[in-house]
N, C-alpha and C positions, 0 to 999 in steps of 0.2 A: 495426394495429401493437400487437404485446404489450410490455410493456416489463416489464424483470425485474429490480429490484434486490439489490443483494449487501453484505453490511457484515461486517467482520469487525472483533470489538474483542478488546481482550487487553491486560493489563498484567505485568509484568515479576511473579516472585514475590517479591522482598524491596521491593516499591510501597511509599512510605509511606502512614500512614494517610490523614492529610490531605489527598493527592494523590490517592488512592481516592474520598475524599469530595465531592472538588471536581467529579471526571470523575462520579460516579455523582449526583449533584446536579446537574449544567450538563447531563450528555448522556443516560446509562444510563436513568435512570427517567422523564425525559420520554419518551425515543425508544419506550422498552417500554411508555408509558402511551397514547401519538397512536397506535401501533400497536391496543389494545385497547379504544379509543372506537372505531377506524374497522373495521366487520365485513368491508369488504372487500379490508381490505388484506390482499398476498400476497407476502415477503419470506423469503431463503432468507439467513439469521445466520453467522458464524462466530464461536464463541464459544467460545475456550480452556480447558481444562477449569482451568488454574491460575488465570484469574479469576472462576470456579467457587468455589474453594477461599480466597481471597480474600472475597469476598462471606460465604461460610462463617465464616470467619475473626471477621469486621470486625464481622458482626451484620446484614448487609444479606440477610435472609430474603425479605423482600418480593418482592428483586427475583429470586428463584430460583423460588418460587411463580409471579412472573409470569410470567417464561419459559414454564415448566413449563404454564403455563396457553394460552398462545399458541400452545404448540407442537400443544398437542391439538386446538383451535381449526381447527389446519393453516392457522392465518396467519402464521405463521413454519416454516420448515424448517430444520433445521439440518445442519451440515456435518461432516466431520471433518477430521483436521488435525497437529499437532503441539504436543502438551499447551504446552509449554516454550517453543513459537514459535523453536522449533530451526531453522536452515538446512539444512536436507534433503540441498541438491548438495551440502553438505561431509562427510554422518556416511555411514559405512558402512550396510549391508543392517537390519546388526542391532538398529543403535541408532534408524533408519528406522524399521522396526517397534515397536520399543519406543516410540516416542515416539507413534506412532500409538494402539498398545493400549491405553496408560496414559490417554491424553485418550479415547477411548470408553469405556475404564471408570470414570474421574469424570463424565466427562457424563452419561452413563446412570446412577449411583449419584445426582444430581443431578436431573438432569430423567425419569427413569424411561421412561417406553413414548413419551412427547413426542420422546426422541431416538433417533430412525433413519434415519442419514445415508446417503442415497445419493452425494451430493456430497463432494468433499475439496477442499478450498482448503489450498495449499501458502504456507507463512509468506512472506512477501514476493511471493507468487507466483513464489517459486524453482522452476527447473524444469532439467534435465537428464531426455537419453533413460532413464535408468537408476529414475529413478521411477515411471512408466506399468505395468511390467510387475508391482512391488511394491505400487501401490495398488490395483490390479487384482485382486491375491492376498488384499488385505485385506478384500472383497467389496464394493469402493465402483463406481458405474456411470460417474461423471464424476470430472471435474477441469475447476477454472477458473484459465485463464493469461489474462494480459495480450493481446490483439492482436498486440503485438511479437513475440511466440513463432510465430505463424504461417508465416511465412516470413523475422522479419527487418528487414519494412517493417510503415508505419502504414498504414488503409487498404485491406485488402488483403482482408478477410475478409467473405463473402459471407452477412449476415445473414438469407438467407432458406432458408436448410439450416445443415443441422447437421454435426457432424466426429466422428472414430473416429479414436483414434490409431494408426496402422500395425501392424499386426502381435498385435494388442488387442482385447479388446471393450470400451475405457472410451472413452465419448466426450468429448469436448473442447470448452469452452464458453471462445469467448475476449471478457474485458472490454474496451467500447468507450472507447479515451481521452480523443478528442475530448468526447463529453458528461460524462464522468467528472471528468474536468479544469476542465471550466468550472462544474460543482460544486463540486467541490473549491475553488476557487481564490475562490470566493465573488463570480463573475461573475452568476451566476442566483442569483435567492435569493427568490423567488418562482414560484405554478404559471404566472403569466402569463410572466415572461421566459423561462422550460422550457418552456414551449409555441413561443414566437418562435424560442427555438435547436434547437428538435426540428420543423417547422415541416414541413421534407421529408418528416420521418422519420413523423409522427402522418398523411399521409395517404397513409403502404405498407403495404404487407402483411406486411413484414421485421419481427424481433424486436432489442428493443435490452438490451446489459446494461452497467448499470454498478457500477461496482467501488470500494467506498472502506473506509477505516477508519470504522467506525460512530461514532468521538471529534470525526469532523469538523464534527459537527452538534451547536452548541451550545458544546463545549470548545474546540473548534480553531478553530472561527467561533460566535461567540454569536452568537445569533439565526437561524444556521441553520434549525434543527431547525424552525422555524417552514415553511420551504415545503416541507419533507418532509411535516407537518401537512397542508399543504393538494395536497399530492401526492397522499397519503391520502384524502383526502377528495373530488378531482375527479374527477368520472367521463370526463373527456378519454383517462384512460390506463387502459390494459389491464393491471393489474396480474395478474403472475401469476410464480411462485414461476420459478428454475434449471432442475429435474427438468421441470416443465409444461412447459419447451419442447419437449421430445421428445414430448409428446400432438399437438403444431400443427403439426411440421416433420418430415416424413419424407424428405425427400432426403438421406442422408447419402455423407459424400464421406470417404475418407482421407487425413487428414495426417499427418505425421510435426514436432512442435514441435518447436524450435529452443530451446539452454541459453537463460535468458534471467530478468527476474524484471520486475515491476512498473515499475521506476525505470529501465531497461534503454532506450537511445538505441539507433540505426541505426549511429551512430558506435562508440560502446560494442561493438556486440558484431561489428562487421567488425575493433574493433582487438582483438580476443579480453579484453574487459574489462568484458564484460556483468555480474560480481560485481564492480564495485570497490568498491561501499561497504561490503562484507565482508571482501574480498582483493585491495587494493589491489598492484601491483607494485613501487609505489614509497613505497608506506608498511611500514617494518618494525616498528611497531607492533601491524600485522596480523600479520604472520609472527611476530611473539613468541606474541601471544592465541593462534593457531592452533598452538603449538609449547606450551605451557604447557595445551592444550587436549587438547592428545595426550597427552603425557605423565601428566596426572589419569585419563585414563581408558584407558590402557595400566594404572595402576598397579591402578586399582580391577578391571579385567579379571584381575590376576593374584591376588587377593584368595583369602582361602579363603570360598565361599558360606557356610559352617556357621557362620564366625564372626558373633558375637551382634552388633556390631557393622555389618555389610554393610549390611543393611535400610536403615540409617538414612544412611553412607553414597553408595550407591547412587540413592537419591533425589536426595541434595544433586547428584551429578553428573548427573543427570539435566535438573536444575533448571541446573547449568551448561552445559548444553550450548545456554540459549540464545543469539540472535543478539545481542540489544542492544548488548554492551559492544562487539563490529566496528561495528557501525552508529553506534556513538556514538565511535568512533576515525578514521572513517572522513576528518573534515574538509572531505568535497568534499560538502557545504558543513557535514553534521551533527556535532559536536561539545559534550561531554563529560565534564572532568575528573573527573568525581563517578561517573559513570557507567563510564568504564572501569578504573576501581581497584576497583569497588564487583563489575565482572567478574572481575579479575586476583585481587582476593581470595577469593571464592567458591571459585575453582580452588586458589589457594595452602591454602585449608585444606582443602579435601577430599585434597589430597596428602598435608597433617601429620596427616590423620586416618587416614589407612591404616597400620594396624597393622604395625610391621618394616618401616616403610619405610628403602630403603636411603639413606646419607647422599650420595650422590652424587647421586641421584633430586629430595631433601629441597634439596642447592645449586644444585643446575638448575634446580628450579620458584623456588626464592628470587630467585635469580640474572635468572630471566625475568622475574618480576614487579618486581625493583626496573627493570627495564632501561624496562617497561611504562608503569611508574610516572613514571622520572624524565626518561622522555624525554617523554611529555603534557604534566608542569611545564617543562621545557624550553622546550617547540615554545609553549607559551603566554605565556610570558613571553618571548620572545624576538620575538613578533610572527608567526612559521612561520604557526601557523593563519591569518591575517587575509590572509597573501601568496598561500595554498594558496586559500583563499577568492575571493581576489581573481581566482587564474590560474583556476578552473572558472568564474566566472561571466562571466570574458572568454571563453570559448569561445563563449558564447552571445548575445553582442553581434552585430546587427545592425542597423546603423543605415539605420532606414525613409527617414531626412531623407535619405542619400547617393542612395538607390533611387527616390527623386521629386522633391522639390526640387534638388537637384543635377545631374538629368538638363533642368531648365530645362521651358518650352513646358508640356505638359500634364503632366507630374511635380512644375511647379510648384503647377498650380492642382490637381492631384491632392489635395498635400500641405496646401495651406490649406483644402480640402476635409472631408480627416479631422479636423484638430483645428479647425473650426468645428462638426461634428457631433461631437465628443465632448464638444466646451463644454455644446453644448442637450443631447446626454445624460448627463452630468455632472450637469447643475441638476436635472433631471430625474427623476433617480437620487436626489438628494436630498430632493426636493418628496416620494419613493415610501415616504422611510424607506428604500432601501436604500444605506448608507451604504456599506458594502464596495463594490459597483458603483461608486459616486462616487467612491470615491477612485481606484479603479481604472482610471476615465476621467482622474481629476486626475492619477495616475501617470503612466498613460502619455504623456497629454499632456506632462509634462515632459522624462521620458525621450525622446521624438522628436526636442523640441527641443533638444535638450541631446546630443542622438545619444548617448545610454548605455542606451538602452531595450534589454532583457534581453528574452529570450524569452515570458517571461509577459506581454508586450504581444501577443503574438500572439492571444492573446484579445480584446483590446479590437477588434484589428483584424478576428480572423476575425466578428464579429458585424458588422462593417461594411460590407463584401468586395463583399457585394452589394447596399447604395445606391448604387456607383459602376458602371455600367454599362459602360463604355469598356474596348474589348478590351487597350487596352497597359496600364492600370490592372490588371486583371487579372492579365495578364502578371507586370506586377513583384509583387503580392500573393500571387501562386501560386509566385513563386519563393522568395519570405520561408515562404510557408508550408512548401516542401516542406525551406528549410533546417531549419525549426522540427522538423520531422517527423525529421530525420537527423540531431540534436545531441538535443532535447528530450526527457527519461524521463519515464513518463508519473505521477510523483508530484511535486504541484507545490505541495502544499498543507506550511502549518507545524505540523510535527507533536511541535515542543517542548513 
């Protein structure tokens, strides 16, 4: 079994300092440090070229050298991407490209001969048919999507070959959720409990990849980064880079991916809503940003080039065109105030900054951002958020109690089964130092009883699945799962 990990980090370009310092303190410089004590680690990066520019910025030299030094190493690869961390499925051809150029011309002005990406990871793992044949052009060999993009469903993807998207020569590498997820979620946290939930996987022949925010390790979960350390350092796992898996797997098959992005359910995208947390149908919120989003760069489009002005500009819109302020309007569940004015303004003055802009143009971008503006204040003081909150994470209610104890006989003793073994591993998980795990047993144990246990129980449960041996256990276990699979996107971790 090879296994290939992926991390993509990036911060916004107007980051505050202090928020810079915290992530590159808690995550950046340990993760870049475990990586260059261990000679044989072999990790393929995605690193934005505007947190490039950032680091430049701030003073953090160190950590560009280090890179720089990794990469020549060939224990990191790096990817390309979308400088801006732009959403791709929404910008035309043009700005496509452009956002692409711009981030391999900082990265390489940055890390020099270290950067030669054959890989492209798309911002969210956004993906429509219309970008395969553009990244393609751009001289990149892959792209990595989510699983879901396969056909649709979780599961489905045959890790022991490789894929070519239709009509293409870029092959296609899709991230596994299930271990990705239980990473993420700070289920494992340790190389021994990664071995207990890869257990199948460490004696085949198959290749695994998992996919996360590199922030997750250490910022988004302190103490993370600790068993990626010892990931690093056990020779249990076949580390080896993205690109290296086309050296071990030569059966390739052709797909054709499905629109689709990281966070992307079963649900989601049969109801054609696979971008909600960008483009919501029933958030006009989104439809403002995206209307105020147009409008800044129609206007900058009709710009004269020669004016002394453009340059500077041009940038700024560039810089706006990325995703954050949707993804932080979004509500279902991620939310914002700071964050979506901090978008709505960016665009409102790149509009007041275009020279002979007309006044009509100048009350429409006004006009959309106070609309932007006073409707986030609004929905927040009024409670909206907390209700919108409430109705997504009821979607994902399933209560394990009705599915065992309710069904009486052995759904009884099923049910006092699991939360007798999540007590002793619960304690357990404590006695280990891993605290996240513990709670995570402590969670769920309540939520079962309490019948509000959310989807992210499905973790505790899918690790237990098989101490119970009894075929009708199964049964109902495998129906929970497969609901999990047809609601659940596969980013589950907190990424405030």
């Amino acid at each position: 079994m090879y296994l290939a990990n992926f991390l993509h980090i990036y911060q916004p370009a107007g980051q505050q300092r202090d928020i810079l310092e915290a992530i590159a303190v808690q995550s950046y410089r340990p993760i870049f440090e475990g990586i260059r004590r261990n000679k044989n680690v072999r990790l393929t990066l995605n690193i934005s070229g505007v947190l490039l520019e950032l680091f430049d910025r701030h003073g953090y030299h160190k950590l560009i050298d280090l890179l720089r030094r990794l990469g020549k190493n060939n224990q990191i690869e790096f990817t390309g991407s979308a400088k801006y961390h732009a959403f791709l499925p929404f910008l035309n051809e043009k700005e496509i490209i452009r956002q692409i150029r711009e981030n391999n011309e900082t990265n390489s002005y940055y890390l020099g001969k270290a950067y030669n990406p054959k890989g492209f990871f798309p911002s969210e793992m956004g993906y429509t048919s219309k970008l395969a044949p553009i990244i393609e052009n751009e001289g990149f060999k892959w792209i990595i999507l989510d699983e879901i993009a396969y056909n649709g469903e979780v599961g489905k993807v045959d890790y022991n070959q490789v894929y070519k998207i239709k009509d293409t020569n870029l092959n296609v590498f899709f991230r596994e959720r299930r271990l990705s997820n239980l990473i993420m979620s700070g289920v494992v946290r340790s190389a021994e409990t990664l071995e207990a939930a890869m257990k199948d996987d460490l004696k085949s022949k198959r290749y695994v990849i998992t996919a996360m925010d590199g922030e997750t390790f250490g910022h988004h979960r302190p103490g993370l980064e600790k068993m990626l350390f010892e990931i690093f350092s056990s020779h249990k796992f076949n580390l080896i880079t993205i690109s290296d898996i086309l050296k071990y797997y030569k059966k390739e098959i052709e797909v054709a991916p499905i629109a689709s992005t990281w966070a992307s359910s079963k649900q989601d995208i049969n109801e054609g809503i696979q971008f909600i947390s960008w483009s919501d149908p029933e958030n006009p919120i989104h439809k403002w940003q995206r209307r105020l989003t147009s409008l800044a760069l129609e206007e900058v489009y009709a710009m004269d080039k020669k004016n002394a002005r453009y340059p500077e500009i041009r940038k700024k819109m560039d810089a706006g065109l990325a995703s954050d302020h949707f993804w932080w309007a979004s509500a279902k569940p991620w939310w914002s105030v700071e964050m979506i004015e901090l978008g709505a303004q960016n665009l409102l003055e790149i509009v007041r900054a275009v020279p002979g802009i007309g006044q009509d143009k100048l009350q429409e971008a006004v006009g959309l951002y106070e609309k932007i503006i006073s409707t986030a204040f609004e929905w927040q003081r009024s409670g909206k958020i907390r209700e919108m909150m409430k109705r997504r994470n009821a979607v994902y209610r399933i209560p394990f109690k009705d599915r065992t104890w309710g069904l009486g006989g052995v759904g009884g003793a099923t049910y006092r089964a699991f939360l007798d073994m999540m007590r002793t591993l619960e304690k357990k998980a404590a006695m280990r130092g891993e605290y996240e795990k513990a709670i995570l047993w402590r969670d769920a144990i309540w939520r079962i009883e309490n019948k509000t246990d959310i989807y992210e129980a499905i973790n505790a449960i899918d690790l237990l699945r098989k101490e119970i041996p009894d075929k009708e256990v199964e049964r109902i276990i495998e129906k929970y799962r497969d609901d999990y699979r047809r609601l659940r996107g596969g980013q589950p971790e907190d990424r405030t």
